[in-house]
N, C-alpha and C positions, 0 to 999 in steps of 0.2 A: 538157222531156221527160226524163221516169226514165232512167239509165244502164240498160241491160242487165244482168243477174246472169249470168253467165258461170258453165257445171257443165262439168268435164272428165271424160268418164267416164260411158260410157253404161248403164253395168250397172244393179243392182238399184236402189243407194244413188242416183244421179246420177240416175235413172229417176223415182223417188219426189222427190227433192229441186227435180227440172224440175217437175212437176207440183205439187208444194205450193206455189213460188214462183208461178206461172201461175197458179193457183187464185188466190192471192191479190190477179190483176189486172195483175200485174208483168210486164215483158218478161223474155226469157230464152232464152237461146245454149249449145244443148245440145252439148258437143263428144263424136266419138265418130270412135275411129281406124278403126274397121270400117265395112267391107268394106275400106276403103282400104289399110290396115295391119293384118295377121290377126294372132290368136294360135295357138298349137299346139294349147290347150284348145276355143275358138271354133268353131261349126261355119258358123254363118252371120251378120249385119250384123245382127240385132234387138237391139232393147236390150231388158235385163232376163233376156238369155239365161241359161237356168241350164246348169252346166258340170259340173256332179256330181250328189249327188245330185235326184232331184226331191218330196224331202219338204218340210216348213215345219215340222216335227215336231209335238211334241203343241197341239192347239186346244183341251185344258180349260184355259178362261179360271178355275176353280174352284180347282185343284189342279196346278196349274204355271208354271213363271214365265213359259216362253215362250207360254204361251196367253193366260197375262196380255196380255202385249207384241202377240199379235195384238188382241186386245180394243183395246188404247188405239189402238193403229194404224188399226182400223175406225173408233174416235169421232172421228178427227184426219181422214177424208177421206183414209185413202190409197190410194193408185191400185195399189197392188202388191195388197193384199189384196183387192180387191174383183174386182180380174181374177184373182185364185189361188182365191175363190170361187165364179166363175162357171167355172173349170177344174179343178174338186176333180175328183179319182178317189178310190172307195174307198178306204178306209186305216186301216179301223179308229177310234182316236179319235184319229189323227193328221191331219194336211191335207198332203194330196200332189196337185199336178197334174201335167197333161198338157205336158208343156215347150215342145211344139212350138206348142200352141194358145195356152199363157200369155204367152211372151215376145212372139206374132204380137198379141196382144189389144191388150200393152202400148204396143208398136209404134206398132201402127193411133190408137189413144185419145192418144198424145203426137203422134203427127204430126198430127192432127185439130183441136191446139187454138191458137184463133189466137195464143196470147201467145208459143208459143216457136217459136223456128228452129233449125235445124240446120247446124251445119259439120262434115265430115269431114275427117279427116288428124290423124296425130301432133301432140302438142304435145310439144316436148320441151325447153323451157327455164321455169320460171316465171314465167307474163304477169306487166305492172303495170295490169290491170284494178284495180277499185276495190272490186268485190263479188266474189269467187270460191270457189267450192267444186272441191275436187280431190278426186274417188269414183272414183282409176282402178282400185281396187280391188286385189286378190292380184296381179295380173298388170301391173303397172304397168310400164312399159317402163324399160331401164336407164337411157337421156338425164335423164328427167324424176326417176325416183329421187336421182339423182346430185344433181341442183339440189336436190331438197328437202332432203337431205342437206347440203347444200353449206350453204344460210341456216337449217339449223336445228344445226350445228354435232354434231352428234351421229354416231357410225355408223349404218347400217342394221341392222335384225335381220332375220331371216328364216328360215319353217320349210316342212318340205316338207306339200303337201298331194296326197292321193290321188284318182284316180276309180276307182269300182265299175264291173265289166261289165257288160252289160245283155243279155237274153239275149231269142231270138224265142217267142212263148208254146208257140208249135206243134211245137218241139223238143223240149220237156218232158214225160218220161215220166209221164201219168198215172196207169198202174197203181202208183206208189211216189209220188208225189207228192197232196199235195192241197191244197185251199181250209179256211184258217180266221185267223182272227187271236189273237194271244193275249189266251186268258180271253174269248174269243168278245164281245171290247171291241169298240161301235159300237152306234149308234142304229138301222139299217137292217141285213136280210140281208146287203148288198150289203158294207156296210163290216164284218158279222161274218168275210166269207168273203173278204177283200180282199187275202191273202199267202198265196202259194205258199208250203207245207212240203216240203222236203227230208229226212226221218229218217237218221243216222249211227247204226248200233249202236257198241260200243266198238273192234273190231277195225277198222272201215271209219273211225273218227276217228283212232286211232293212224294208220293208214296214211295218213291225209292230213294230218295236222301231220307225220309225216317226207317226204312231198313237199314239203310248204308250205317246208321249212328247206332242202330240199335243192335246189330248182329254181333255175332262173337267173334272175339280177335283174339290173336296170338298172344299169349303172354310171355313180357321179356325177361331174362334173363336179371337175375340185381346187377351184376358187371353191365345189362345192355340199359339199366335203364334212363338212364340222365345224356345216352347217345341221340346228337339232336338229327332229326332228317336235312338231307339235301332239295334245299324247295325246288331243285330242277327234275325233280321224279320222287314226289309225294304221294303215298296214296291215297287211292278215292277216298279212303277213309276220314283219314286227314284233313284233305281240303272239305269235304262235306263240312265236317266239326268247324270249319271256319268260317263258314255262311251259306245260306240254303243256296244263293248266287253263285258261289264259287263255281262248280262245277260245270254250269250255264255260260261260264266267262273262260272255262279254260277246255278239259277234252268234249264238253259234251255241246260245246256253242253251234247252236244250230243257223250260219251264215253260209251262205254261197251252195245251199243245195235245193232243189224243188225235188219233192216225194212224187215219182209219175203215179203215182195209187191214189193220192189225193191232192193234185199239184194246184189247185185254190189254197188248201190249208198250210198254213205254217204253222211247222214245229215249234213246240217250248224249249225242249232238247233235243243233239243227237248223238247215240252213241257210234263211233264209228268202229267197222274192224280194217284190218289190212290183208293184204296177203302175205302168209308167211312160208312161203314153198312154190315151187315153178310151176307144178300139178295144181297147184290152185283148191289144193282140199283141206287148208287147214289156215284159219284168220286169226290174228289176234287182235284184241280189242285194244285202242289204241287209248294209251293214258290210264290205264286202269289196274295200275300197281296197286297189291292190294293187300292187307293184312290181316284179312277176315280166315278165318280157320275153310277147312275145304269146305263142308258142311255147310256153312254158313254163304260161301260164296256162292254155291251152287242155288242155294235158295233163291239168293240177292240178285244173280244175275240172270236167271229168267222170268227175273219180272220186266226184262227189257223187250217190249213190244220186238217177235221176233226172232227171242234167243228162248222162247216158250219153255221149249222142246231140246235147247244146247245141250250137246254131249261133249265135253271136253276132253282133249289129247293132252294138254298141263294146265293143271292150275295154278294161280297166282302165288304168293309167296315172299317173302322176304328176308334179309340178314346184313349183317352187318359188314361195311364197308373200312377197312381200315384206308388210311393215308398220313401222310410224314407233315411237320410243318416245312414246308419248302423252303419259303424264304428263310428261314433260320437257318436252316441243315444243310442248303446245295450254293454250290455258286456258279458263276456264270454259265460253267461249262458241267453243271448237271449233276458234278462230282461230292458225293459228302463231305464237309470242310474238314471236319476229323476222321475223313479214311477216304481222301483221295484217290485211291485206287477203285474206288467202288461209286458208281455213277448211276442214278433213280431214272426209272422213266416209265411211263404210262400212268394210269389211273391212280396210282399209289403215289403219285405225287402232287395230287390234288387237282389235274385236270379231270374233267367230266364228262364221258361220253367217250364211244369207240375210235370216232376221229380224231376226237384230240389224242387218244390214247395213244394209237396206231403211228399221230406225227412226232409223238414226245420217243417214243421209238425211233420212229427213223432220224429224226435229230444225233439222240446216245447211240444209235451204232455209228452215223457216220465222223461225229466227237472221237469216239472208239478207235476208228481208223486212223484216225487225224493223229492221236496219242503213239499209238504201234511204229506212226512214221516219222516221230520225234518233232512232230508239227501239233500247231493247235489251231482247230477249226471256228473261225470266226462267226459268233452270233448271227443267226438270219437277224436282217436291222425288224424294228418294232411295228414297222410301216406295214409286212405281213403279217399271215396269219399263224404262220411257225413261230417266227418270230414276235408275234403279241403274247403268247400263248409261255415261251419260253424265259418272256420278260416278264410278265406277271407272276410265275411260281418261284424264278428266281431273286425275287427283290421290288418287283413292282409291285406286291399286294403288301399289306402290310400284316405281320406277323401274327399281333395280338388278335385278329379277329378274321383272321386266314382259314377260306373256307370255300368249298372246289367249285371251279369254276368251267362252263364250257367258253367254247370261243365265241365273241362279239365284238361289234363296231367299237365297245365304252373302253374296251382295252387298249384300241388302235390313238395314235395323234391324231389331234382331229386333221380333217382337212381344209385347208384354204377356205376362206369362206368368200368365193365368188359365187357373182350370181350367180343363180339359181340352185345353190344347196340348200335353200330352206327348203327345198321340194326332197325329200327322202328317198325318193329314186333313184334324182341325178346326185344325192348324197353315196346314195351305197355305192355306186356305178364308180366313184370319184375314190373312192376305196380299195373298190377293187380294183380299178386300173393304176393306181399305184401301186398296190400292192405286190401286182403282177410284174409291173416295169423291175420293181424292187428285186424280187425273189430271183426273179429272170438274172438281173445282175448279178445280186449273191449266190446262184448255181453256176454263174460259166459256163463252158463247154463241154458238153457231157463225154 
């Protein structure tokens, strides 16, 4: 009888990774410290809980890398994307679900399937199983940190990461507020009209980048304090302190909407929400990771023409995000150089964001299998999005200044340079059609 593959780590990555192995007939021992042992992020014991936002970001497979990454992820049988498709909420040409209904879906469909079991409780020393994947992800408890640290001879790194508030729909003033997405992007009404606008003229934006700088924040930790942020989810706070501009340039850029309440006037700024639930009663404000104490936020954030009167269902928040240096400590096939038997995957390995997490998983479960069957599963090439993603953590970043990344075009080889790739369009497009040719290849016959 087959050893068991052993996944620590019930999140997105470990989620997907139990499921690829399983798929492929294999036994498999999904470890997950919830409910048993909570986190501060954590709201309840499902795996694949999402803890921040509930985007997937953009799903043109055409003209982005990360729609790319969903594409291959669809052809590979992943379990993440197919229940984040059956719990889409509007979003424009982004993919956003329902959190509470997606992480329940995941749940239900991994506990349904006979190949894997379940143990709850902390692991806090590195097993000597034979087959292992460790996906415990950002939040990885100090005990087990320590070990990995400990046989991979290196320090830890670590940055902070933010959660946005989320706010009840029915508090939101709709005489200044309205429905549309930018550039009225989406295939349906539903997904044109799928984010709350907030409008700031100039005066009501000054006034709230000198709140934003002046309110009370969180005080860290002396172990947190020299931990720098991930610039791919700063918060508001942050970028404020970087120039009154910043904010105007990144969540609050007021292009591609007209205010039907005053559709002569153009915005200074705008804040946008999303939807965060199928029932459409609960938004959260997008980009607005935040580290102002609750108090403090609550003050701050109804000065947003709109959000007057906002009652919030969570507020924002923040902590600290551990992650390995990869290219030191993994090689090709995922696995720690000094303990081989134990293979990294998801967020904790320096990629950034749910998708990436979710393919660095299904990567290590199907490595996993490939190992159980005395074979070894060859690298997706570099040309995709798996494969950029798996060549970057394992040796294409460089060590000394190694520091997480989501997936993009600058990771890929370029492409050809025929006509018409100075045009960015037929650029991405020439990307993704390789990429796809590529992947296609490297899956075979399912």
């Amino acid at each position: 009888m087959t050893d068991p593959i052993h996944i620590i780590g019930g999140g997105m990555a470990g989620s997907e990774a139990a499921w690829q192995v399983a798929q492929a007939g294999l036994p498999v021992v999904l470890h997950e410290m919830r409910p048993t042992v909570g986190t501060f992020a954590h709201q309840t014991g499902d795996y694949a809980e999402l803890v921040c936002s509930n985007s997937f970001r953009s799903d043109d497979d055409e003209a982005n890398a990360v729609g790319l990454l969903h594409w291959e992820m669809r052809q590979a049988g992943g379990l993440i994307m197919e229940m984040a498709d059956l719990h889409a909420l509007p979003a424009g040409s982004a993919l956003a679900v329902d959190r509470h209904a997606f992480s329940g879906a995941v749940t239900e469909r991994l506990r349904a399937h006979p190949n894997i079991s379940f143990e709850s409780g902390e692991i806090t020393a590195l097993p000597d199983w034979s087959n292992t994947i460790i996906a415990t992800g950002p939040l990885t408890t100090t005990a087990l940190a320590k070990a990995i640290m400990a046989v991979g001879g290196e320090d830890g790194l670590a940055f902070f990461d933010a959660i946005a508030p989320i706010v009840y729909a029915e508090s939101v003033d709709m005489s200044k507020a309205w429905f549309q997405s930018r550039y009225d992007k989406g295939e349906t009404e539903e997904d044109r009209t799928a984010y709350l606008n907030c409008p700031m003229d100039e005066a009501q934006y000054n006034g709230f980048i000198d709140a934003l700088i002046a309110a009370e924040k969180t005080e860290f930790k002396d172990w947190e304090k020299d931990t720098p942020y991930f610039d791919g989810c700063l918060p508001i706070e942050v970028m404020a302190e970087r120039g009154r501009e910043t904010l105007r340039w990144g969540p609050m850029k007021p292009v591609g909407l007209t205010n039907p309440h005053a559709p002569d006037v153009k915005a200074h700024a705008v804040v946008q929400l999303r939807r965060d639930n199928a029932l459409g009663t609960l938004f959260n404000i997008v980009g607005f990771q935040t580290k102002m104490k609750y108090g403090a936020q609550k003050e701050v954030l109804r000065m947003i023409p709109g959000l007057e009167d906002a009652e919030f269902a969570r507020l924002g928040g923040i902590h600290r995000n551990t992650f390995i240096n990869s290219p030191s400590l993994l090689n090709a096939q995922m696995q720690l150089k000094s303990a081989p038997n134990i293979r990294m995957a998801g967020q904790i390995t320096g990629v950034e964001g749910y998708v990436e997490s979710t393919a660095m998983g299904l990567l290590a479960g199907r490595m996993a299998v490939a190992q159980a069957r005395g074979e070894t599963l060859t690298v997706p090439p570099n040309t995709t999005a798996m494969g950029a993603l798996v060549t970057h953590i394992t040796g294409g970043a460089a060590a000394k200044t190694f520091q997480p990344m989501n997936v993009n075009f600058g990771l890929f080889p370029e492409v050809d340079a025929k006509k018409g790739r100075r045009n960015r369009k037929v650029r991405y497009k020439a990307y993704t059609d390789r990429g796809k040719a590529d992947f296609t290849a490297w899956l075979g016959p399912n």
